[in-house]
KOLDREN-611228 format. One record per residue (C-alpha): residue number from 1; residue in three letters; x, y, z. Coordinates in steps of 0.25 Angstrom, whole numbers. Each point is the difference from the previous one (the first is absolute). Example, Ala and Ser with C-alpha at 12.3 -4.5 7.8 and 13.67 -1.06 7.14 Angstrom:
+-----+-----+-------+-------+-------+
!   n ! res !  east ! north !    up !
+-----+-----+-------+-------+-------+
!   1 ! ALA !    49 !   -18 !    31 !
!   2 ! SER !     6 !    14 !    -2 !
+-----+-----+-------+-------+-------+
//
This chain:
+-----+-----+-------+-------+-------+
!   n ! res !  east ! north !    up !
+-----+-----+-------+-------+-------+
!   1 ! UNK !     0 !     0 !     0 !
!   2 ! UNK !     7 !    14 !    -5 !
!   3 ! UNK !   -12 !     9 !    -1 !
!   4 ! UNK !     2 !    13 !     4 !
!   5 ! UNK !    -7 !     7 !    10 !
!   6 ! UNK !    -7 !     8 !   -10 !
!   7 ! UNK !    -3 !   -13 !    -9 !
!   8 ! UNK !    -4 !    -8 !    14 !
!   9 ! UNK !   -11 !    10 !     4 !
!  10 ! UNK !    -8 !     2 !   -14 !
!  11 ! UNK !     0 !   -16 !    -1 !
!  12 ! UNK !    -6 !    -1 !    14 !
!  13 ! UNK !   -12 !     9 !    -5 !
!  14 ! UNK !     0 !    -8 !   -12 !
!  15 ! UNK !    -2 !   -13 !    10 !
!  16 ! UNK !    -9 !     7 !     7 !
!  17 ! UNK !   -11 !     5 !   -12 !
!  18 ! UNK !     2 !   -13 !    -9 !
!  19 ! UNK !     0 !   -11 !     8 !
!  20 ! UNK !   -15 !    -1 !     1 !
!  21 ! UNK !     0 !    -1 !   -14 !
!  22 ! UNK !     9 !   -12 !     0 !
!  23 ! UNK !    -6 !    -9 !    11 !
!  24 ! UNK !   -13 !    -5 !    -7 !
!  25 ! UNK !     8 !    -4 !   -12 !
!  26 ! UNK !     9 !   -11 !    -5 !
!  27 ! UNK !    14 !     2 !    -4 !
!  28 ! UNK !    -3 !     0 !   -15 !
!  29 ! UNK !    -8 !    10 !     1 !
!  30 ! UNK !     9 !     8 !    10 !
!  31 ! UNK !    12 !    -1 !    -9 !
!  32 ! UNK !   -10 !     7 !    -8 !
!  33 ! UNK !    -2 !    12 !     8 !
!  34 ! UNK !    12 !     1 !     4 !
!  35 ! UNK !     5 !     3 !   -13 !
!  36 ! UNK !   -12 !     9 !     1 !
!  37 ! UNK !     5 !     7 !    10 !
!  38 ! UNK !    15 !     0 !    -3 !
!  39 ! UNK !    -4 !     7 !   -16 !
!  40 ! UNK !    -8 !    11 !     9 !
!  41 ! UNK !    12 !     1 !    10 !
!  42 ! UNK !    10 !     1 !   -11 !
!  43 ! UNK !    -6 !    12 !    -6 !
!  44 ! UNK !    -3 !     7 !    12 !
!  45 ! UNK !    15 !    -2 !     5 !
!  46 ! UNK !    13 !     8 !   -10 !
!  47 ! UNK !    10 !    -6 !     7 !
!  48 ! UNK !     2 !   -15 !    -4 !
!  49 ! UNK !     9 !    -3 !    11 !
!  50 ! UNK !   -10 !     4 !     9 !
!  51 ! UNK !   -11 !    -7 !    -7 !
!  52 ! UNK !     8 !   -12 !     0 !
!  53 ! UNK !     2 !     1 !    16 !
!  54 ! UNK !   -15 !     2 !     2 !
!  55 ! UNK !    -5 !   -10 !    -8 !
!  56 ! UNK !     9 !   -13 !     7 !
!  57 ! UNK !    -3 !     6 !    12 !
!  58 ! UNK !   -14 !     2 !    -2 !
!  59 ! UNK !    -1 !   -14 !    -5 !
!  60 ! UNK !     8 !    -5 !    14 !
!  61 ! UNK !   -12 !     5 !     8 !
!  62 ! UNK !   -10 !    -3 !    -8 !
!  63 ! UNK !     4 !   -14 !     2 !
!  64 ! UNK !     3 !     1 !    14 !
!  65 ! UNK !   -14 !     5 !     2 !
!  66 ! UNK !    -8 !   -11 !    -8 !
!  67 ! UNK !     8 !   -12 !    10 !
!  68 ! UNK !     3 !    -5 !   -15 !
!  69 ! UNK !     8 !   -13 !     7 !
!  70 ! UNK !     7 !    -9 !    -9 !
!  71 ! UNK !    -1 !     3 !   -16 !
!  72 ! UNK !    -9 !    -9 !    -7 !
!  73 ! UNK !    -3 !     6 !   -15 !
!  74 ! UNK !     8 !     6 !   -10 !
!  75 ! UNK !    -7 !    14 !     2 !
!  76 ! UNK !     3 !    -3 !    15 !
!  77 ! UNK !    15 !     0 !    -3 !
!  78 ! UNK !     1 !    11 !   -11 !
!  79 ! UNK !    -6 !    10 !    10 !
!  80 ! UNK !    11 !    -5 !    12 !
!  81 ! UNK !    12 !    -1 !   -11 !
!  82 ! UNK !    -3 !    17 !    -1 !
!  83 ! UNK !    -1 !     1 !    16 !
!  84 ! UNK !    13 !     7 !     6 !
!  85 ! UNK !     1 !   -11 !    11 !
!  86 ! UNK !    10 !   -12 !    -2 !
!  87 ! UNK !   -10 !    -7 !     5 !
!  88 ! UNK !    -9 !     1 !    -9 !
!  89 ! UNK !     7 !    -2 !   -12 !
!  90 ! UNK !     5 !   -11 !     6 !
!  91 ! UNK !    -9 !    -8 !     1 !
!  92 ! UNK !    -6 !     4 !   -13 !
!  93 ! UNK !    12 !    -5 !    -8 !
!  94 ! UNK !     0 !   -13 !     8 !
!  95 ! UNK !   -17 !     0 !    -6 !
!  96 ! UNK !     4 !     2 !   -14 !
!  97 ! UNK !    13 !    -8 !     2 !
!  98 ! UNK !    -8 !   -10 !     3 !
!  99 ! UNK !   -10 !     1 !   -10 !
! 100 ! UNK !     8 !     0 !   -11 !
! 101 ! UNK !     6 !   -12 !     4 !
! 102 ! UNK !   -15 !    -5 !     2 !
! 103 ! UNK !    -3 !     2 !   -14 !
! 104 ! UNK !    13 !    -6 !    -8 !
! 105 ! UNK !    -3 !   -11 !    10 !
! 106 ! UNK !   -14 !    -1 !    -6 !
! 107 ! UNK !     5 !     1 !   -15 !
! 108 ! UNK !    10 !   -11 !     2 !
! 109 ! UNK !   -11 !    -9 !     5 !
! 110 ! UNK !    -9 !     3 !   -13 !
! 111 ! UNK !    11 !    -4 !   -10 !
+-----+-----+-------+-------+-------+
//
């Protein structure tokens, strides 16, 4: 986590208007709207660097305030590859490692 103070405190209010909007959803539809969110945040925000510091640590609370848990879908694990915890993207790569490896498992038993 290398958010500035500046980059902290605007992802917080983010958090704190948008996670309602998340809750009722799944997570292909919340990768959705986060991309919603993010196209409305890039235009508002000049400064990319800032953009980019609001936007991994908006996604870090956003996830910490849905008690997300264990990933569990490809939507799931893009959203926490684009959080600014370790953690997070973490255990998104170990998801996608993993299915990946899934899936040229499942090709090899078709042929």
């Amino acid at each position: 986590m290398s958010s500035t103070p500046a980059a902290e405190t605007l992802a917080e209010e983010l958090a704190e208007r948008w996670t309602s909007f998340f809750i009722p959803k799944g997570w292909p539809e919340r990768l959705h709207l986060l991309h919603q969110v993010h196209e409305q945040l890039r235009e508002d925000l000049a400064d990319i660097e800032l953009y980019c510091d609001v936007s991994s640590a908006f996604i870090r609370k956003l996830i910490d305030r849905l008690s997300a848990g264990s990933v569990e879908s490809t939507a799931q694990a893009h959203i926490y590859a684009n959080s600014d915890s370790e953690e997070h993207r973490r255990v998104a790569g170990d998801f996608l490692a993993e299915s990946s490896a899934a899936s040229v498992l499942a090709k090899a038993d078709r042929s």
